[in-house]
N, C-alpha and C positions, 0 to 999 in steps of 0.2 A: 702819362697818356690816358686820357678819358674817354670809354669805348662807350656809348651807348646804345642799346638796346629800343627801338625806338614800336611806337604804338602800331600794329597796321591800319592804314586805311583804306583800303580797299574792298568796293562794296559788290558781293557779297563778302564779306569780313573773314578771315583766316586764321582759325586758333592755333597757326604754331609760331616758333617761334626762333631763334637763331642757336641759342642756349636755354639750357634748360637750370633752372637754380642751383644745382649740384654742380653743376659742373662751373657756373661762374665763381663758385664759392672754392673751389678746388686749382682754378687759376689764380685766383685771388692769394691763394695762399700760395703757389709755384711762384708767383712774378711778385709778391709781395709790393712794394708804393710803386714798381711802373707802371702797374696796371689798376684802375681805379673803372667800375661799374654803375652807371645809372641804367635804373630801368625807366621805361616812360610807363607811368600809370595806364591801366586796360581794364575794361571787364571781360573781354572777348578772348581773350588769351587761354588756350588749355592747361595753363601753368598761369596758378592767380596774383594780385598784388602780397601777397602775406607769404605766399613760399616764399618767392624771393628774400622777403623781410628778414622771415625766417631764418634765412642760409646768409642773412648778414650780410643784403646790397640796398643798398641804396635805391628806394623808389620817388621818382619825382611826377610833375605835372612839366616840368618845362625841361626839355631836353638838350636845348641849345647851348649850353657849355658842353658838353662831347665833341672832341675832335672827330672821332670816325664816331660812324651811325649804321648801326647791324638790322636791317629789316629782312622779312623773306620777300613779298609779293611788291610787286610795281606801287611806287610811290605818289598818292595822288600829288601833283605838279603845284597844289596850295600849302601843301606840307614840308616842301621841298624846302630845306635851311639854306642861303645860299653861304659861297664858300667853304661847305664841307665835304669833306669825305665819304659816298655811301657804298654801301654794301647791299647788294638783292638782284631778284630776277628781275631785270628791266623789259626783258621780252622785248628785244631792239635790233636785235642783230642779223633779223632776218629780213629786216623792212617791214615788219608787223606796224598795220596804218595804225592801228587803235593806239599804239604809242609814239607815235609822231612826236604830240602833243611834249610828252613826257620828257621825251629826248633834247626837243627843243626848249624847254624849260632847265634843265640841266646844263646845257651849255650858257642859256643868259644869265644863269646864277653862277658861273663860275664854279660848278660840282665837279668834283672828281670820282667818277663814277665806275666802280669794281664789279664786275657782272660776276654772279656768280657761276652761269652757264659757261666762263671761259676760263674758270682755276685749274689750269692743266698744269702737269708732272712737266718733267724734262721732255720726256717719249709722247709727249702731247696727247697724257689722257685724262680726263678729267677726275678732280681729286673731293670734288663737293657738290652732292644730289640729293634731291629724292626719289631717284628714281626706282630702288628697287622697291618702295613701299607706293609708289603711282604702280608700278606693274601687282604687284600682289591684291592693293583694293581695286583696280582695274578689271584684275580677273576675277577676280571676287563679285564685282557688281558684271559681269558678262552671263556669271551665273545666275546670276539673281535677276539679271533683264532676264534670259530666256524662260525663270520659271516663271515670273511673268504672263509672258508670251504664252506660253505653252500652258498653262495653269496648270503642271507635273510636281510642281512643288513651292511653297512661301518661304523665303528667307528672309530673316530680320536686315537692313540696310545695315552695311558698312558703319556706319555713325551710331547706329545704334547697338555694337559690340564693343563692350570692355579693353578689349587689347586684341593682339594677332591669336592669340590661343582663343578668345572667346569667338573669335571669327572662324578660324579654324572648326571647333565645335559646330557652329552652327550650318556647316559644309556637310555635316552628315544626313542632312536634308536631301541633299540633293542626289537625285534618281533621272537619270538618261539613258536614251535609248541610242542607238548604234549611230549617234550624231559625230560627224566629221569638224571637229575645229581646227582653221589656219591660224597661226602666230608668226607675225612678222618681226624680226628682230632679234636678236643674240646678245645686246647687252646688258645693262643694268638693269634697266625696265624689262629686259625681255628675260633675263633670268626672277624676277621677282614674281613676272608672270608664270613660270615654270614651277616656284615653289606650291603656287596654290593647285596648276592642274598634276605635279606629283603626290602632293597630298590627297586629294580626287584619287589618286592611282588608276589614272587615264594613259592610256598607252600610249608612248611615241612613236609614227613609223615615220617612212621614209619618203621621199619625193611620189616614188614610183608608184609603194605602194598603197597611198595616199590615193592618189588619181585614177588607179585601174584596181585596186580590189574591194573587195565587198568584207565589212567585218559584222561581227552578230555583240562588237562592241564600242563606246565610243572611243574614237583613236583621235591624237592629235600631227601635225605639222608645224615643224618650226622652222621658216625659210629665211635666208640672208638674200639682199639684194641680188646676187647672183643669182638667185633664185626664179626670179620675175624684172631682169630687165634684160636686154640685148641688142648688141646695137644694133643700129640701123641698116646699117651697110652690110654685115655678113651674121647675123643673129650670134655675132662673138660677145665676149666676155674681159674683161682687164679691169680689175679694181681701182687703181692707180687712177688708169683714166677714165674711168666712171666718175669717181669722186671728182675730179677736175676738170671733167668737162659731161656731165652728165648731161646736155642737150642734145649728144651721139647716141643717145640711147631712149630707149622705148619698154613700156609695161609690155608684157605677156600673163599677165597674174590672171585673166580670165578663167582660164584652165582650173585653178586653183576656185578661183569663184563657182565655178559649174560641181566640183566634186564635194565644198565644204556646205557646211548649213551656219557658223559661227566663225564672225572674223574679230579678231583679237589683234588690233593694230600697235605693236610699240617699239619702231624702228624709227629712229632719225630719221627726216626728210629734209632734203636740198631741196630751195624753192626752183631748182634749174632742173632737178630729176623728173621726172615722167609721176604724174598721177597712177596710182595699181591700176585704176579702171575709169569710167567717163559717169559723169550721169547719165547718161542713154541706155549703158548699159545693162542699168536694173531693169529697163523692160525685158530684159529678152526671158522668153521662158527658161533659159538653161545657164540663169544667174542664180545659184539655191541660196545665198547667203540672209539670211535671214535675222539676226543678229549682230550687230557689231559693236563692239567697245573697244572706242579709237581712244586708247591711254595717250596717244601723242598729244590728240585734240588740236592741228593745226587747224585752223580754221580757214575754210577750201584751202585746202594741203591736198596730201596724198588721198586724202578718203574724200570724196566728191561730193557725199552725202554727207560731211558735218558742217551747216550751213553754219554751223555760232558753237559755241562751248552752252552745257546744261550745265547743271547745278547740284548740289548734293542735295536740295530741297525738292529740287525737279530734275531727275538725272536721266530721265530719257525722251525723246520726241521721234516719232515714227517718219519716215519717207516714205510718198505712194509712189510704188513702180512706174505707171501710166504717166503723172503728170511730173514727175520730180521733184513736187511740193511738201512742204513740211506738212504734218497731222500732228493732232492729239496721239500721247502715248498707246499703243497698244491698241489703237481706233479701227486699225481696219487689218484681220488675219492676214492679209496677203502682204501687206506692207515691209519696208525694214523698219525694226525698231535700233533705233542709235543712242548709245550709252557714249558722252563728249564730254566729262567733269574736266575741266582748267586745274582743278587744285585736289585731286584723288589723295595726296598722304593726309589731308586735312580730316580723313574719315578717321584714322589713326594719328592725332594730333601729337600726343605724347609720346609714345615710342618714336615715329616718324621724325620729332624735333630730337629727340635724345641722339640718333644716329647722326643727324646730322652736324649738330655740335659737337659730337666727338672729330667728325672730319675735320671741321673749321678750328677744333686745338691742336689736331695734328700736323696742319698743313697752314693756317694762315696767320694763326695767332703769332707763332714763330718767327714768322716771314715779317711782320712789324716792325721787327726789331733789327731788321735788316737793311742794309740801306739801299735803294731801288731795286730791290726785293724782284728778283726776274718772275717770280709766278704771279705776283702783283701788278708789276710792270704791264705782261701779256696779256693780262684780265681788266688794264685799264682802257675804256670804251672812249668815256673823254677828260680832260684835265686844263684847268687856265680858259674855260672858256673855247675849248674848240676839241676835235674829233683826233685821237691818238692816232698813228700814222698808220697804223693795222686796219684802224677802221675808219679811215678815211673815204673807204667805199661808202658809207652810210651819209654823205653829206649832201647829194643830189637826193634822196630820201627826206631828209630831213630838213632841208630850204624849201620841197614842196610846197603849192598853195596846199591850204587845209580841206578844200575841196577838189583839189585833186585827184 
């Protein structure tokens, strides 16, 4: 079996990577002749052509003898091999229009295509992310918009610290004043987000006392859906069927927008769930939130005001209250400033790819050698030319005209 490692293309360009050299070098020696490694030559990559060399794989220019092909980021549609195997974030499964294209290119090549967003356990939870390193440089850059904003403090960007420790370091910069932050979310990303404001040693309270008391220091809130939705009909609550028919239900997050000055978004969002808030909302005088770093980054998702995903070159754009128009960063005091990066662990490229090739030897490599491998199976989007029977809901999506 020849697994290949393939170049990204995706522009702005993505230095991580699926595996990191040690570790292909360390399968290599576990699976001995079943498992054979090319890498596709990069300069872009945060792991260069010569480590690999190094660690004794094989680096080529032409990739096309690899059965399976290991990318992280959506695959441009010119690069796409047909009749192979791929592996990566397609960002499809939500009806995301920007890959349409993609999707549709996939199925006329005859791809079989392994989303990484759907490698769920038995108990259907996901078994391969980056999510707790999108929540940790998420929060990380929420602080670094606000000092920004606030000019109380300059911290060096995300991208330009060494590892999580040198980032961590460079936290001790930061000096706040009795500022309220909300955090949406409890899982991966929302514990990753946790790590940076307990290191802050920023204080946790609680629903209540978030909303009705006064502190002389900055406090946080960390809500689950319960938290800010209810349904329509009797303002109740049922997980179950929230999740399955979230259209019965309705934001209430205002309340929370009126007490906070910093919103920290990194909760899954159903494109059938309720938006936290509306554009309109930000006129009102008793919207404080003044800061946001949406780690989700759906693009108009739940946060209203992230009209596109930023950049790690250009990682914030302002909203004016008044018109609901985008600005220059930081252009005008009264505005929101929106921190939306698409690819956050890419600030931490190397630690971020090491955790996650530990996942993908835990959990997928294994699964190869298995024969229709059920976490595989679950995770296939399409095969043969047409849409798996899971996700067969994506097929009016994806016959769309392209201007539709």
């Amino acid at each position: 079996m020849k697994i290949g490692i393939i170049r990204e293309g995706k522009i702005p360009p993505d230095k991580r990577v699926p595996f990191t050299p040690t570790q292909l070098k360390e399968l290599s020696e576990v699976y001995g002749s079943q498992l054979t490694f090319l890498v596709e030559s990069s300069l872009i990559r945060c792991y260069s052509d010569e480590e690999y060399l190094e660690a004794g794989i094989q680096v080529v220019e032409d990739i096309s003898e690899a059965d399976l092909l290991f990318g992280v980021k959506e695959v441009p549609t010119h690069q796409l091999i047909p009749g192979k195997t791929y592996f990566f974030f397609s960002h499809t499964i939500k009806k995301q229009v920007k890959n349409r294209a993609l999707l549709k290119s996939v199925l006329d090549k005859n791809i079989r295509l392994i989303d990484y967003e759907v490698l769920k356990d038995e108990a259907g939870d996901r078994v391969v992310a980056f999510g707790r390193w999108a929540g940790i440089v998420g929060a990380y850059n929420a602080f670094w918009t606000y000092g920004k904003k606030t000019g109380l403090y300059d911290l060096r960007s995300a991208s330009e610290c060494r590892d999580l420790e040198d980032l961590k370091v460079e936290l001790k910069k930061v000096t706040l004043p009795p500022v309220k932050i909300v955090v949406t979310g409890k899982g991966r990303v929302g514990k990753g987000v946790l790590e940076i404001l307990n290191h802050l040693k920023i204080t946790q309270v609680d629903n209540h006392e978030f909303l009705h008391l006064y502190f002389e220091e900055p406090v946080f809130v960390v809500l689950s859906s319960s938290d800010y939705n209810r349904r329509k009909s009797d303002g109740g609550y049922d997980r179950d069927e929230f999740y399955s028919f979230p259209e019965r239900y309705e934001s209430h997050f205002l309340k929370f927008a009126e007490a906070g000055e910093i919103l920290i978004a990194a909760a899954y969002w159903d494109p059938g769930a309720p938006r936290l808030f509306e554009l309109k909302d930000i006129n009102s005088p008793d919207f404080s939130i003044s800061v946001i770093a949406d780690v989700t980054c759906d693009v108009e998702g739940s946060i209203p005001t992230t009209f596109r995903a930023s950049t790690i070159q250009d990682p914030v754009y302002d909203v004016d209250r008044e018109t609901g128009e985008e600005l220059p960063a930081f252009g005008k005091q009264t505005s929101i400033s929106v921190m939306a990066i698409d690819n956050l662990p890419c600030e931490l490229p190397r630690e971020s790819s090491a955790e996650f090739g530990r996942q993908l030897g835990q959990w997928v490599i294994p699964a190869l050698f298995e024969v229709n491998a059920p976490i595989l199976e679950r995770a296939t989007i399409a095969r043969d030319g047409d849409l798996t029977l899971e996700y067969m809901y994506l097929s009016d999506f994806v016959n769309q005209d392209e201007h539709s």
